[in-house]
C-alpha positions as CSV (number, residue, x, y, z in Angstrom):
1,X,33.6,32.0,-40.8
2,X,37.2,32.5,-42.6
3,X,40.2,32.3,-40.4
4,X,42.1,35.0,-41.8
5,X,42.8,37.5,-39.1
6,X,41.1,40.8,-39.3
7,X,44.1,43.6,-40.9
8,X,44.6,47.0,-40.0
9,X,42.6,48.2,-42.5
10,X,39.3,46.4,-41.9
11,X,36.7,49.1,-40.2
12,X,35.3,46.2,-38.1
13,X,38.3,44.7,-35.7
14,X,37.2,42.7,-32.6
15,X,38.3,44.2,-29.3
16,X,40.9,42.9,-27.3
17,X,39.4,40.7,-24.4
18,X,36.0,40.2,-26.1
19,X,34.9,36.8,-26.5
20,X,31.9,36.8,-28.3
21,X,32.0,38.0,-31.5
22,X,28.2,37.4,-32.9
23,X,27.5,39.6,-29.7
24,X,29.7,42.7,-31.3
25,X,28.9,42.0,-35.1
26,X,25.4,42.6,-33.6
27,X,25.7,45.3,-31.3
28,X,28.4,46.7,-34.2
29,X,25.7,46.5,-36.8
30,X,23.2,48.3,-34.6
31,X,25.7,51.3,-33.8
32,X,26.4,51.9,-37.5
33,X,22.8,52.5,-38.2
34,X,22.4,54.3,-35.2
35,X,25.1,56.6,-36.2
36,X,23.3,57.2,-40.3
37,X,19.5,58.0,-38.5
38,X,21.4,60.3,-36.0
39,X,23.4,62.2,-39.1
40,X,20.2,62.1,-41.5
41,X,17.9,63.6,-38.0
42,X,20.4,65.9,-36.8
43,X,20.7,64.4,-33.4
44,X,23.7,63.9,-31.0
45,X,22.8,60.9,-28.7
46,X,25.4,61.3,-26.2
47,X,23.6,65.0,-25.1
48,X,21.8,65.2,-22.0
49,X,18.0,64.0,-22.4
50,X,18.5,63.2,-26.1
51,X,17.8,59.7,-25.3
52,X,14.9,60.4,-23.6
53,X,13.0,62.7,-25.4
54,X,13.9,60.2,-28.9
55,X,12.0,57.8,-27.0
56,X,9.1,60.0,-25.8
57,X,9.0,61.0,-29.7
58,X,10.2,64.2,-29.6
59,X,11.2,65.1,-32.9
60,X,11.7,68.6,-31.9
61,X,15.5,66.9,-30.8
62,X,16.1,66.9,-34.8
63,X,18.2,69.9,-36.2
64,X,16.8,68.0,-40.1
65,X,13.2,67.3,-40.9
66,X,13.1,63.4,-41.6
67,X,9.8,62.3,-40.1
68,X,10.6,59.0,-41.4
69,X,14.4,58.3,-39.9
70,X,13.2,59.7,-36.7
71,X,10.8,57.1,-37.0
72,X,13.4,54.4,-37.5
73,X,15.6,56.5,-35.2
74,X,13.3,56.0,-32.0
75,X,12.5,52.6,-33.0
76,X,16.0,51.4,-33.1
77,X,16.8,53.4,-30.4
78,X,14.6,51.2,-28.2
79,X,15.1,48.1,-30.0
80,X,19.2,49.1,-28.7
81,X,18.2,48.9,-24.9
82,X,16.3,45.6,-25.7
83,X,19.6,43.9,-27.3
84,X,22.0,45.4,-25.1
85,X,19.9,43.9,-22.0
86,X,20.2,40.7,-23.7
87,X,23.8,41.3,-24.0
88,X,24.1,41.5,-20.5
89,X,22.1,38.6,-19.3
90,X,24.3,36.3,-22.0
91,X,27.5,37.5,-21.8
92,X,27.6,39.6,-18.9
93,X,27.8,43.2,-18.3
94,X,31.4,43.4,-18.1
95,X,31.8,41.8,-21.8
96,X,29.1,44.1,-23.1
97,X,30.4,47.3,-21.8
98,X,33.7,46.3,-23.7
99,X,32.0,46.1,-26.6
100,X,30.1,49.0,-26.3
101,X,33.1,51.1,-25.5
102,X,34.7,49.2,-28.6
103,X,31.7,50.4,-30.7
104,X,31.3,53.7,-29.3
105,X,35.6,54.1,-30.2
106,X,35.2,53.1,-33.7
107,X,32.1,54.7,-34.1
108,X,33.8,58.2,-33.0
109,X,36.6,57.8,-35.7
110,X,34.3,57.0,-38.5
111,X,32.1,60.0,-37.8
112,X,35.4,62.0,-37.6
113,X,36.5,60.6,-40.8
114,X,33.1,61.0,-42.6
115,X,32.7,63.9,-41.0
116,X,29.4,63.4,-39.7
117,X,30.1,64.7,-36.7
118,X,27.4,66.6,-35.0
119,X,27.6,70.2,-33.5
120,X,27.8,70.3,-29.7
């Protein structure tokens, strides 16, 4: 690991208060591929029962035809609740909701940036 301190400019800053940063690389990692299968499906997580019908494979929650990032897309999805449990029993739930919130934050400017931003 270098010991420059992250800039301005890098995308990837750790949060203030977070301790563990090989717990945010991971979960960071995760949410940036979350957030290129949801743009290549057509699918807005944070909508009611999104979540739910990705995992019940649903691909009818797509506004694009990719059979195979829906694929990926419900896989990770689940793989997601798998690390973030692990999250919590390691770290705790109150360092893992800060870097979720972290994520979800940087996650929301880079899709407004990219404009990836999916239709409500």
């Amino acid at each position: 690991m270098s010991d420059e301190e992250p800039t301005a400019t890098d995308e990837k800053i750790p949060a203030k208060g977070i301790k563990n940063t090989a717990w945010q690389r991971h979960l960071d990692a995760i949410g940036d591929e979350l957030l290129k299968l949801t743009t290549v499906c057509g699918v807005n997580l944070r909508e009611p029962g999104v979540v739910e019908r990705v995992i019940q494979n649903d691909a009818t929650v797509c506004t694009k035809s990719n059979p195979i990032g829906f694929r990926k897309l419900r896989e990770l999805v689940m793989a997601t609740f798998n690390s973030l449990g692990k999250a919590m029993d390691r770290i705790g739930p109150q360092e893992t909701q800060m870097i979720v919130d972290a994520i979800r934050e940087r996650l929301d400017r880079k899709r407004e940036l990219g404009g990836t931003s999916q239709k409500r």
